[in-house]
C-alpha positions in Angstrom: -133.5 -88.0 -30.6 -132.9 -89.2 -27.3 -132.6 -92.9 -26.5 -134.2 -93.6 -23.3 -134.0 -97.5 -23.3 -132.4 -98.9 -20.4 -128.6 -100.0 -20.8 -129.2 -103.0 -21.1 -131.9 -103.1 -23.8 -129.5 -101.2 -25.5 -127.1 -103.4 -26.1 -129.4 -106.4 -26.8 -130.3 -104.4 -29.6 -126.4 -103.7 -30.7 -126.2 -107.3 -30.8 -129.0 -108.4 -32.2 -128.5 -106.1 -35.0 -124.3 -107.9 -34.9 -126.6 -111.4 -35.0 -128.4 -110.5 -37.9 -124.8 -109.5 -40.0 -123.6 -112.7 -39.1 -125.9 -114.8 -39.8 -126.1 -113.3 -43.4 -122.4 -113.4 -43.7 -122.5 -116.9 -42.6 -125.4 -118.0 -45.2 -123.3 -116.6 -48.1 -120.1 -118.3 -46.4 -122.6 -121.4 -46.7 -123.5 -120.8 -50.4 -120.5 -119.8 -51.8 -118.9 -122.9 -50.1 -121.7 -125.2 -51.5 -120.9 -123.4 -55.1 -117.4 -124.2 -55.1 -117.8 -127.6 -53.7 -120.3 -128.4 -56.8 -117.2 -126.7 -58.9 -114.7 -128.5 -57.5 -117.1 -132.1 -57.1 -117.8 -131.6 -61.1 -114.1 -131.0 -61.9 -112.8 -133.7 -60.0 -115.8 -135.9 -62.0 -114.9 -134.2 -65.1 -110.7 -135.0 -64.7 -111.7 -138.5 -63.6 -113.4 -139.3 -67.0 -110.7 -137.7 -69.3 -108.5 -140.2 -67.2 -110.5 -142.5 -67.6 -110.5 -141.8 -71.6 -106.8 -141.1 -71.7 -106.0 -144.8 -70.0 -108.5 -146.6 -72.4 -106.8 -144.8 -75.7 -103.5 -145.4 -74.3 -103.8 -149.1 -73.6 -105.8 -149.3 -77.1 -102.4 -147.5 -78.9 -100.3 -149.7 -76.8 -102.3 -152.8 -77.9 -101.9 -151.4 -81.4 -97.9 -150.8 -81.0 -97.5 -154.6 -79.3 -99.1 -156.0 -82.6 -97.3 -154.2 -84.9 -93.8 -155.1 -83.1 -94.5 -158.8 -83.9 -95.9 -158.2 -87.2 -93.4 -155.8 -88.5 -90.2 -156.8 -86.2 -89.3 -159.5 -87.6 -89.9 -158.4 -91.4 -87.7 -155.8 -90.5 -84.9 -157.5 -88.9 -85.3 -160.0 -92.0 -84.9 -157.3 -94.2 -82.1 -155.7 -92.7 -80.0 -159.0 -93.0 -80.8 -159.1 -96.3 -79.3 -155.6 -97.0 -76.4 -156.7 -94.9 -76.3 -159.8 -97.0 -76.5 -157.3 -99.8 -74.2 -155.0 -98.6 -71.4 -157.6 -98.0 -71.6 -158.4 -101.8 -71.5 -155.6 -103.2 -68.1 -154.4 -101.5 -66.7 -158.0 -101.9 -67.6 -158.1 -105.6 -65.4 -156.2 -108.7 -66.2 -153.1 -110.6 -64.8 -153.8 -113.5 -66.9 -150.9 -115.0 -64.5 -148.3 -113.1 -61.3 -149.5 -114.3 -62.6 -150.0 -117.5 -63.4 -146.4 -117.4 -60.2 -145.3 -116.1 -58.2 -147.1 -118.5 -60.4 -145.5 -121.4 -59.2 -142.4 -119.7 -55.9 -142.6 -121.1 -56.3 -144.4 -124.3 -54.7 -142.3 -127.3 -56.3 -141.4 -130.8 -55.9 -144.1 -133.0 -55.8 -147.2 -130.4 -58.4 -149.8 -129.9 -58.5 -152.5 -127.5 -59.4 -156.1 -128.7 -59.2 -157.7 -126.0 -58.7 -157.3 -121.9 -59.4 -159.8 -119.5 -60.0 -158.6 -115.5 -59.8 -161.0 -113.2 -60.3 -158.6 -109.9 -56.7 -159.8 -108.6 -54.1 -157.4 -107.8 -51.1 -159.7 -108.0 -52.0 -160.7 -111.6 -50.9 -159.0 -114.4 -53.1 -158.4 -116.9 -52.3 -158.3 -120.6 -54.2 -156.4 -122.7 -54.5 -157.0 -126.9 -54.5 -153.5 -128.7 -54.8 -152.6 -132.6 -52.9 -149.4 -132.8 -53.0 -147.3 -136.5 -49.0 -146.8 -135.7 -46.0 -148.4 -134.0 -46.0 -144.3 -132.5 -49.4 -145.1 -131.3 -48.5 -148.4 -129.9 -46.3 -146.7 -127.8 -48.3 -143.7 -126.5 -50.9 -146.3 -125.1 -48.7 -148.1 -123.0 -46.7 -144.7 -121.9 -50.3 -142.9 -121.3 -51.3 -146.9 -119.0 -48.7 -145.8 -116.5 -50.7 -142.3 -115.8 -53.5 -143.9 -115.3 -53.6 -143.8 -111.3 -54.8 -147.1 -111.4 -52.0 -148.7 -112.6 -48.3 -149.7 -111.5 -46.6 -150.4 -114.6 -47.1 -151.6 -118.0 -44.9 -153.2 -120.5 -45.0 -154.2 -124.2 -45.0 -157.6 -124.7 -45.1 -157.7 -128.4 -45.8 -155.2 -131.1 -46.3 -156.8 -135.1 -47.8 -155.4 -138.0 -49.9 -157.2 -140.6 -51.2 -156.2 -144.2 -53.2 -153.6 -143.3 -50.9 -151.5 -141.9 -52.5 -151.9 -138.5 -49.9 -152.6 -136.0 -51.2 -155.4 -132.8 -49.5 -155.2 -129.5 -49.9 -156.6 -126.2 -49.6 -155.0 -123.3 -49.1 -156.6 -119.8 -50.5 -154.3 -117.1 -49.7 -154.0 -113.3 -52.0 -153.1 -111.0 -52.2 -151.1 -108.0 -53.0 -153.0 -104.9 -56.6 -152.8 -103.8 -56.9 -151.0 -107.9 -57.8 -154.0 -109.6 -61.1 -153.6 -108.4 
């Protein structure tokens, strides 16, 4: 076909047709603009509320947390003197229970203590009243004291017999120091 329109006409027509493209182009620009502006308007709404939450729970926990401190604070710090308290007396105080049982670690057949007083000092010696079944067994105890890692030395102080055959000795024990306890 052959265009016989002037030049000029010609070109209106290129550019009205150019018009036309751009003004379509330019209403979806305009749409897809509004759409994301709505997008972005409702997530910027949206983050402001969950800040909005977030602040309100976090000054209700902090609220929460400020009570507790001066409700439970000071129980605590009251209870943790009194396991200091508790603490200091229990390593200031004698076991007599563990020397006891490290002296009945050494104790022969055929020995019985009657008597042993502890008095938790390390510079005191202790004596120590035994009933042995023989003068042998007598003996033994005071040699099988001086293993006793406990213990620095013991001596007999006096061994008799009576009627029943039963020999009674005393025994004066020495201590270790810092042992006595």
């Amino acid at each position: 076909m052959i265009n016989l329109m002037p030049p000029d006409m010609k070109e209106q027509i290129k550019f009205a047709k150019f018009n036309r493209v751009l003004v379509r182009y330019l209403q979806l620009v305009v749409v897809v603009s509004l759409a994301l502006g709505a997008v972005f308007g409702g997530a910027i709404y949206w983050i402001g509320q969950q800040t909005t939450v977030a602040t309100a729970d976090a000054a209700d926990k902090q609220a929460t947390i400020t009570q507790l401190n001066k409700e439970f604070v000071p129980q605590a710090k009251a209870a943790a003197g009194r396991l200091n308290a508790i603490k200091f007396v229990q390593s200031s105080q004698t076991h007599f229970s563990q020397v006891i049982a490290d002296i009945a670690k050494v104790i022969p057949n055929g020995v019985t203590i009657d008597t042993l007083t502890l008095t938790g000092q390390d510079n005191v010696p202790v004596t120590v009243a035994i009933t042995a079944d023989s003068y042998n067994d007598a003996l033994a105890f005071r040699n099988a004291l001086i293993t006793s890692p406990r213990i620095a030395g013991a001596d007999l102080e006096s061994i008799t017999t009576n009627d029943s055959k039963l020999y009674q000795a005393n025994v004066v024990i020495a201590f270790k120091p810092g042992e006595a306890r």
